[in-house]
C-alpha positions in Angstrom: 41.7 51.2 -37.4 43.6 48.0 -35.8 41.6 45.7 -33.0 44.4 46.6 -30.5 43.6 50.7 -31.1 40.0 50.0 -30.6 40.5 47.6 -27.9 44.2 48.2 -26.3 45.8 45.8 -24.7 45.5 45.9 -20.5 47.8 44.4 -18.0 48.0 45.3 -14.1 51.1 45.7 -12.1 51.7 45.2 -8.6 54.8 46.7 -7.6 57.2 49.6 -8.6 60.5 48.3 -7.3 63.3 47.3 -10.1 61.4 44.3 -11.5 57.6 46.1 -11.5 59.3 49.2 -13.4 61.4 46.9 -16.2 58.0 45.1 -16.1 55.7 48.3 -16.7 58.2 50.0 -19.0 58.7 47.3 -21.8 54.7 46.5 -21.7 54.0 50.6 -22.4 56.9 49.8 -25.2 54.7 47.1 -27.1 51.7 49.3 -26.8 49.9 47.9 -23.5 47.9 49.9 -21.0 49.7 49.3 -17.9 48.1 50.6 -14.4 51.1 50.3 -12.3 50.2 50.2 -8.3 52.7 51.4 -5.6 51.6 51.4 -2.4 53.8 54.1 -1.2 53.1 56.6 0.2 49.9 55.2 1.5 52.0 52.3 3.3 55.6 51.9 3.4 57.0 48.4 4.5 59.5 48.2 7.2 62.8 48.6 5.3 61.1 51.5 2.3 61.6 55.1 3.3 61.6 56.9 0.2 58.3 57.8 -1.9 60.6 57.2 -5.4 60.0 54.4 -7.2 63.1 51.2 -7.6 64.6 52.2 -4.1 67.6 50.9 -3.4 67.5 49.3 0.0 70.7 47.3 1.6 73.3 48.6 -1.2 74.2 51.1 -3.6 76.0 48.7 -6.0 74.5 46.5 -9.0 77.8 44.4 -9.2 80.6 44.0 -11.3 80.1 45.1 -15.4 83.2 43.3 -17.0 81.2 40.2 -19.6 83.4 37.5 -17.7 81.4 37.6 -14.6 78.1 37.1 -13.8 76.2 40.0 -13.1 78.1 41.7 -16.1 76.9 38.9 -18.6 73.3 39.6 -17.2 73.7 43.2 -17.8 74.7 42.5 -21.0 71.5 40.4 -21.6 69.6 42.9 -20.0 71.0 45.3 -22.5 69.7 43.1 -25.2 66.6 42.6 -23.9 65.8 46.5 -23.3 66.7 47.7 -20.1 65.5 50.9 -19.3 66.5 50.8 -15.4 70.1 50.1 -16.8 70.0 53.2 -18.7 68.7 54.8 -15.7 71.7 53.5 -13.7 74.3 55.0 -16.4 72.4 58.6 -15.8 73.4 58.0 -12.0 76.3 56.3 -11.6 79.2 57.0 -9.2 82.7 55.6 -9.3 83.2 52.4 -8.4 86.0 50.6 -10.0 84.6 47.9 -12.2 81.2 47.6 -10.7 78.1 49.8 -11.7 77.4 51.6 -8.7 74.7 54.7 -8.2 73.5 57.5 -6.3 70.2 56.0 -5.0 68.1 58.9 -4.5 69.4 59.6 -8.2 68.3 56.7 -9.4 64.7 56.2 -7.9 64.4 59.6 -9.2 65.5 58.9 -12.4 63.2 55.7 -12.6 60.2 57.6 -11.7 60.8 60.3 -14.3 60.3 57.6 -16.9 57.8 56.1 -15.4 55.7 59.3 -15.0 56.3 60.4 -18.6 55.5 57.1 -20.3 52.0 57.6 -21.3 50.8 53.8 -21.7 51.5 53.5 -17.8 48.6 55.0 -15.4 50.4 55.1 -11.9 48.2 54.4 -8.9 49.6 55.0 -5.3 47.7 53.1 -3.3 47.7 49.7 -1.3 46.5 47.1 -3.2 44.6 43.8 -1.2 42.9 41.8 -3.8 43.8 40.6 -7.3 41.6 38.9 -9.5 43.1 35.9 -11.1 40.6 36.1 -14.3 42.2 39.3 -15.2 46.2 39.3 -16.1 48.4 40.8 -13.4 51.9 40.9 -12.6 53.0 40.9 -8.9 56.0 42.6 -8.6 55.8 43.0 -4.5 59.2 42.0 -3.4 60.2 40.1 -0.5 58.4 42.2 2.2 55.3 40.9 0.6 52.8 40.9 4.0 49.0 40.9 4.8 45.8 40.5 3.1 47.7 40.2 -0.4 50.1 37.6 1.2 47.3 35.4 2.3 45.6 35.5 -1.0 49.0 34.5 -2.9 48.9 31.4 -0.3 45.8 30.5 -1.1 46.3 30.3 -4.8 49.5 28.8 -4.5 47.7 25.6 -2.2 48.4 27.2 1.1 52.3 26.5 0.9 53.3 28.1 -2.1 54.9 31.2 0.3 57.6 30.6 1.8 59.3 32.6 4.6 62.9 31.9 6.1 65.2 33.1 8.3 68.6 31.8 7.7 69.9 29.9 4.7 73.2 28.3 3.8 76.0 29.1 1.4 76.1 27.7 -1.6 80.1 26.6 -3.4 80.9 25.3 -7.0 81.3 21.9 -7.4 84.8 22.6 -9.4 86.2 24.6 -6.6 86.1 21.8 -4.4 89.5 19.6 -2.8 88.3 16.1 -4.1 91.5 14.9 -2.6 89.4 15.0 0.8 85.8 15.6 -0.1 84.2 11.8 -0.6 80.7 11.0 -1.8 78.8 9.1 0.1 75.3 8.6 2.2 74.8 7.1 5.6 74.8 3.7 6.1 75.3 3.2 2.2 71.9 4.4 1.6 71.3 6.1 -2.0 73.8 6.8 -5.0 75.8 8.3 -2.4 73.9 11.9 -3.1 76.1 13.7 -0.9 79.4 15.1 -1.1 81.4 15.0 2.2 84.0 16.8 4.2 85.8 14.9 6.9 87.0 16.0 9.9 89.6 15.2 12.5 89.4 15.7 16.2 92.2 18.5 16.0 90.2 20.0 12.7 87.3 20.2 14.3 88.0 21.4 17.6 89.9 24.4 15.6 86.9 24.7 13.3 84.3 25.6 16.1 86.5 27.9 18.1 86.9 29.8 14.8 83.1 29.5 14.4 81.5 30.6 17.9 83.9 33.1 17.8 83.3 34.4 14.7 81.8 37.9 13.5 77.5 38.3 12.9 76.0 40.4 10.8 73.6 43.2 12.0 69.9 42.5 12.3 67.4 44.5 10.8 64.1 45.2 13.2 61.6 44.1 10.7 63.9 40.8 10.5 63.8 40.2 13.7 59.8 40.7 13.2 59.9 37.5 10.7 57.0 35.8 9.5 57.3 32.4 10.1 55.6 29.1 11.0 54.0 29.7 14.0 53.6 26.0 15.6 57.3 26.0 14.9 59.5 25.8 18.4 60.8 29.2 18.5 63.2 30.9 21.4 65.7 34.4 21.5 69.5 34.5 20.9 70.9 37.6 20.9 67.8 38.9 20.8 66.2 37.7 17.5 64.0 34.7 17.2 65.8 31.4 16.0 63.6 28.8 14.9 64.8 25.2 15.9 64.5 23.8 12.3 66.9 26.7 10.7 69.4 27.2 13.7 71.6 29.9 12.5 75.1 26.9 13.1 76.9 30.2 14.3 74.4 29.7 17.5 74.7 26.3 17.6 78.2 25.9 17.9 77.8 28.5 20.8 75.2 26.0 22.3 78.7 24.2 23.4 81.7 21.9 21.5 79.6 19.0 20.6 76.5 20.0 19.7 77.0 20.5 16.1 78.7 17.0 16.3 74.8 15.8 17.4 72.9 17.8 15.0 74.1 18.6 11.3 77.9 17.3 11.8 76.9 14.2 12.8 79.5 11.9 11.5 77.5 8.4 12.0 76.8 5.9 9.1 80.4 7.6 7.1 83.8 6.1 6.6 86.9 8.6 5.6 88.0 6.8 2.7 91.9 8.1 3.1 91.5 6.4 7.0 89.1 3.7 6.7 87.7 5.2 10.2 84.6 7.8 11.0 85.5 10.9 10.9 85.3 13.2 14.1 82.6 15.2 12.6 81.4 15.7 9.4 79.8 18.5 7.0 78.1 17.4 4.1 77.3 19.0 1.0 74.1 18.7 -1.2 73.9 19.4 -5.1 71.9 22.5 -5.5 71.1 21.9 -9.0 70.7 18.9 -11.3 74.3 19.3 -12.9 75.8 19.2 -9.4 77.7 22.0 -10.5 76.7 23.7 -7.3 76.4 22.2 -3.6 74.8 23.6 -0.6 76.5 23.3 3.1 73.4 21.4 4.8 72.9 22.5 7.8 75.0 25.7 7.7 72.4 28.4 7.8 73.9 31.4 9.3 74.2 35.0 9.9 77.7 35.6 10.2 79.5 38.5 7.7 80.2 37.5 4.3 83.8 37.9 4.8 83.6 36.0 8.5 82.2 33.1 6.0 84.9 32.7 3.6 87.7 32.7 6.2 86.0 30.3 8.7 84.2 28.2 6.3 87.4 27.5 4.2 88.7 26.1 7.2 86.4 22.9 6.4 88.6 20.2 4.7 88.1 20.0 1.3 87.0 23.7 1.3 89.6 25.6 1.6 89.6 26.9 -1.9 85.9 27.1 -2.5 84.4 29.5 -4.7 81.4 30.7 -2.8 78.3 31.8 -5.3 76.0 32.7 -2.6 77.0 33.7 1.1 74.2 32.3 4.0 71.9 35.5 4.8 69.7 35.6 8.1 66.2 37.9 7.0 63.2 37.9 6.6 62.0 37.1 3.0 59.3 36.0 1.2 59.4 33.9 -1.8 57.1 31.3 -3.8 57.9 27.7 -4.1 58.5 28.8 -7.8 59.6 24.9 -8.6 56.0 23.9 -7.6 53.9 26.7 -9.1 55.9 28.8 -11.5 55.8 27.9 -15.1 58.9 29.2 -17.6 56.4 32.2 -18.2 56.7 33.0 -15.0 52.8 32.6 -14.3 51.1 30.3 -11.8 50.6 27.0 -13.3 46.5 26.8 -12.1 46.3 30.6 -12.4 47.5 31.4 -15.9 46.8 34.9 -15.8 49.1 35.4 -12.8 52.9 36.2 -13.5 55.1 37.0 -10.8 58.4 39.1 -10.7 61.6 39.9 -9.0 62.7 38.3 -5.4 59.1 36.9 -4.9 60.3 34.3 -7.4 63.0 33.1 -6.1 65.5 36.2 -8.7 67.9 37.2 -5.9 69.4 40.4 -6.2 68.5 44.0 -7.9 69.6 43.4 -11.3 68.6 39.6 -11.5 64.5 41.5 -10.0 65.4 43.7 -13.1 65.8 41.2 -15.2 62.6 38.8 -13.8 60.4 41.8 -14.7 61.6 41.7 -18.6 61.2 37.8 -18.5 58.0 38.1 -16.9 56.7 40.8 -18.9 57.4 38.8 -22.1 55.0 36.0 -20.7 52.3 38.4 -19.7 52.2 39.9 -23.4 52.5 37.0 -25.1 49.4 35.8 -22.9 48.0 39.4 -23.6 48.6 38.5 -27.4 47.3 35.1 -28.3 51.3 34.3 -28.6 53.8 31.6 -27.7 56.3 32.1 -24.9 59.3 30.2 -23.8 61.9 31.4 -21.7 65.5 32.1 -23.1 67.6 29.2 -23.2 69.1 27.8 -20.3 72.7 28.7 -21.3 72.1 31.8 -21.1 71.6 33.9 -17.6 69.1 34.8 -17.4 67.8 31.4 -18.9 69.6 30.0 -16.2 67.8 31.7 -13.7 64.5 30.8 -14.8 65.4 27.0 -15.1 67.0 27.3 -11.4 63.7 28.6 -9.9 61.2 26.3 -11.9 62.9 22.9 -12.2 62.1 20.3 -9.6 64.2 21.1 -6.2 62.8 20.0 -2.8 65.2 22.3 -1.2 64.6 25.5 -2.8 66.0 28.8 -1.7 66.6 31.9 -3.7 69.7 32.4 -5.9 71.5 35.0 -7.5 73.3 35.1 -11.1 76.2 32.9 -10.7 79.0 31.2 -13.5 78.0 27.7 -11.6 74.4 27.4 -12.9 75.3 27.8 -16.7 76.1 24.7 -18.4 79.6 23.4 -19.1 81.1 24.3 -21.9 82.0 21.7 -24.7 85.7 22.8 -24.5 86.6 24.3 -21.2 89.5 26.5 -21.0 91.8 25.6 -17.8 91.7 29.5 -16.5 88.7 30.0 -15.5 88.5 33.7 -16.4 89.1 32.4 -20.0 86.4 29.8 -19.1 83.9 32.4 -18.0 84.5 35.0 -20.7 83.8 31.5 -23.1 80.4 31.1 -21.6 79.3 34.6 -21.3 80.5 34.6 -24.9 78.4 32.1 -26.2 75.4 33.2 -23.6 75.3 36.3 -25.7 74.9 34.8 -28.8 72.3 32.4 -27.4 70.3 35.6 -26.3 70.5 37.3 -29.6 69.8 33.8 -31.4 66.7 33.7 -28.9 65.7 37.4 -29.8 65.9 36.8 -33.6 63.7 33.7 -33.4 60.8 36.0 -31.4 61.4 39.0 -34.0 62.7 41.5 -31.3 65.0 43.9 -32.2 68.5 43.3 -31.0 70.4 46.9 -30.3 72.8 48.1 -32.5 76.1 48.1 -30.6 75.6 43.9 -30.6 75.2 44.0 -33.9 78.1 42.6 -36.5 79.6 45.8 -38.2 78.4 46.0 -42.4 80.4 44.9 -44.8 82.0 47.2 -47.2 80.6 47.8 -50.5 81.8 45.3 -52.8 82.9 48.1 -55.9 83.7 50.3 -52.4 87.3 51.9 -51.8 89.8 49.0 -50.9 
């Protein structure tokens, strides 16, 4: 008899949300003894109602499926890499035009059946408090992460390793941009002139923030308006909810009155408009999200508005009024490591190897993208389990992509969903850009089966290259 039959392999899992079941599911696959804990029933966070397991919270939909878009070329790698909450999704899925859509309560159920039948996972419901970094865990707890577990995750990420937020800014691709307007530049001439910028006149602006203060919010949630946040930080209530003076929400700002944005984050001091030679009225300036500065971030421009509000009064900036928006500014509450300062491309802590970390805790924005963390994450976790080696998938692939994102250096970090803009360019770009992302999610899948092949995983059949016919076989 084998070492692993006498001795089986152990993991702990904290969480049974999307990325704790992808986790728990592929670790039972390679023979582990997984004890999955889910606190519910015992203790449901504010937004969980459900006792099932991978509940679907805000929406119903997992995003488009066709391969030239993002979240179908992560499905696709997800395919390759095992799903089972994909197949899970099929066995529940409602019409939806191109996207993958579900019945929830189908779903959960559907999850928990496998779960419950697997018999390498033991599932615990109860709240867990404690983990013990000597012994390999995954924590799987999603963005509602709270209490005593929340303060220990602190203290082994330094103290600041948790974040909390409750707005952020939308994020645009660099190629989307009007360069005929937008100007790079810093104030004063200071720097390599790290920021892109987007001038306004008098006439521009004054249209811009009528649009703006009158524009549409999005509903609160009640355990948002709850958020955890620095205390010591100036706090006050708009609308009700508590704004924090260092991530004003610029919907309330510009409500604040005509020139206050002008004073704060559209300050226009220290620029020149190149196409005047003059300073511009006001000014929004954009930062590179990532270290291709294929993506930018609007600084300053946290907000709560509707998605849809966003791209019609946003696009009113000059230089964006074609921009391709990869991430829309969200106001919630959310908790996420600083994954760039204590996340290796395992997905463990860097001081507490035996710690792993999946889904939105990380930074993976987004139900499939927490999917998808779990069966990174689990592949670190067994290969530490193992003895083996572990790197992530390469970086032109999504899912690589994501894990790069969320563990290469970035002083401004916030969470980010699977996007075209964070894969690499390609050597020869096709001028339509629907050509240009079928081209990438083309060779990200070939990447991904490369990656597979090199580990020895199996790579399903229907990505497989058809046989060729017998060579004395009928013409």
């Amino acid at each position: 008899m084998s070492e692993t039959a006498t001795n089986p392999l152990r993991a702990v899992v904290l969480g049974a949300g999307l990325a704790g079941c992808e986790a728990a599911l592929w670790l039972a696959g390679q023979g582990v003894q997984v004890e999955l804990y889910e606190q519910k029933p015992a203790h449901f966070s504010p937004a969980h109602k459900s006792e099932g397991l991978a509940e679907l919270i805000c929406s119903n939909s997992l995003k488009a499926e066709r391969l030239d878009s993002a979240s179908g070329l992560l499905k696709t790698e997800m395919r390759l890499l095992g799903s089972r909450l994909l197949t899970a999704a099929e066995a529940a899925r409602v019409a939806a035009g191109g996207a993958l859509a579900v019945d929830r309560d189908r779903f959960s159920a559907a999850v928990t059946a496998m779960v419950q039948a697997e018999p390498n996972i033991t599932l615990h419901r109860e709240e867990v408090t404690r983990l013990d970094p000597a012994v390999p865990v995954l924590v799987a707890t999603g963005p509602l992460t709270e209490g005593a577990l929340a303060a220990q995750i602190r203290a082994l990420t330094g103290g600041a390793g948790l974040s909390f937020y409750d707005a952020v800014a939308p994020i645009v691709t660099a190629e989307s941009l009007n360069y005929d307007k937008v100007f790079a530049a810093s104030r004063y001439g200071r720097g390599d002139a790290d920021y892109l910028n987007c001038p306004f006149s008098r006439e521009e602006y004054e249209a811009f923030h009528a649009a703006l203060a009158a524009a549409e919010r999005a509903p609160v949630h009640e355990f948002d308006k709850a958020s955890q946040q620095d205390e010591t930080a100036p706090a006050k209530k708009d609308g009700g909810v508590t704004v924090y003076e260092g991530c004003m929400p610029i919907e309330i700002m510009a409500g604040r009155g005509a020139d206050t944005m002008r004073f704060g984050p559209l300050r226009p001091v220290g620029l020149r408009d190149p196409r005047t030679g003059h300073r511009p009225w006001a000014n929004v300036q954009l930062r590179a999200e990532n270290a291709g500065r294929t993506l930018y971030n609007l600084v300053g421009f946290q907000t709560n508005l509707k998605w849809g509000e966003q791209k019609r009064v946003f696009s009113m900036i000059p230089g964006l009024e074609h921009a391709e928006f990869v991430r829309y500014g969200v106001m919630h509450r959310n908790t996420f490591l600083d994954s760039p300062r204590v996340l290796t491309g395992a997905l463990c802590l860097k001081e507490y190897p035996n710690v792993f970390f999946a889904g939105q805790i990380t930074g993976f924005e987004g139900y499939m993208e927490s999917a998808a963390c779990g069966l990174l994450a689990a592949r670190g976790l067994y290969a530490r389990l193992t003895g083996g080696s572990y790197t992530p998938p390469p970086r032109d692939t999504m899912c690589g992509a994501l894990v790069e994102y969320i563990t290469a250096e970035n002083k401004n970090f916030q969470p980010m969903g699977a996007n075209m803009g964070i894969l690499p360019p390609l050597e020869q770009r096709p001028r339509d850009k629907r050509l240009r992302y079928l081209a990438a999610a083309q060779r990200a899948v070939e990447s991904m089966k490369g990656w597979l092949a090199q580990r020895g995983e199996p790579i399903p059949e229907q990505y497989l290259p058809p046989e060729p016919p017998p060579e004395n076989g009928p013409a």
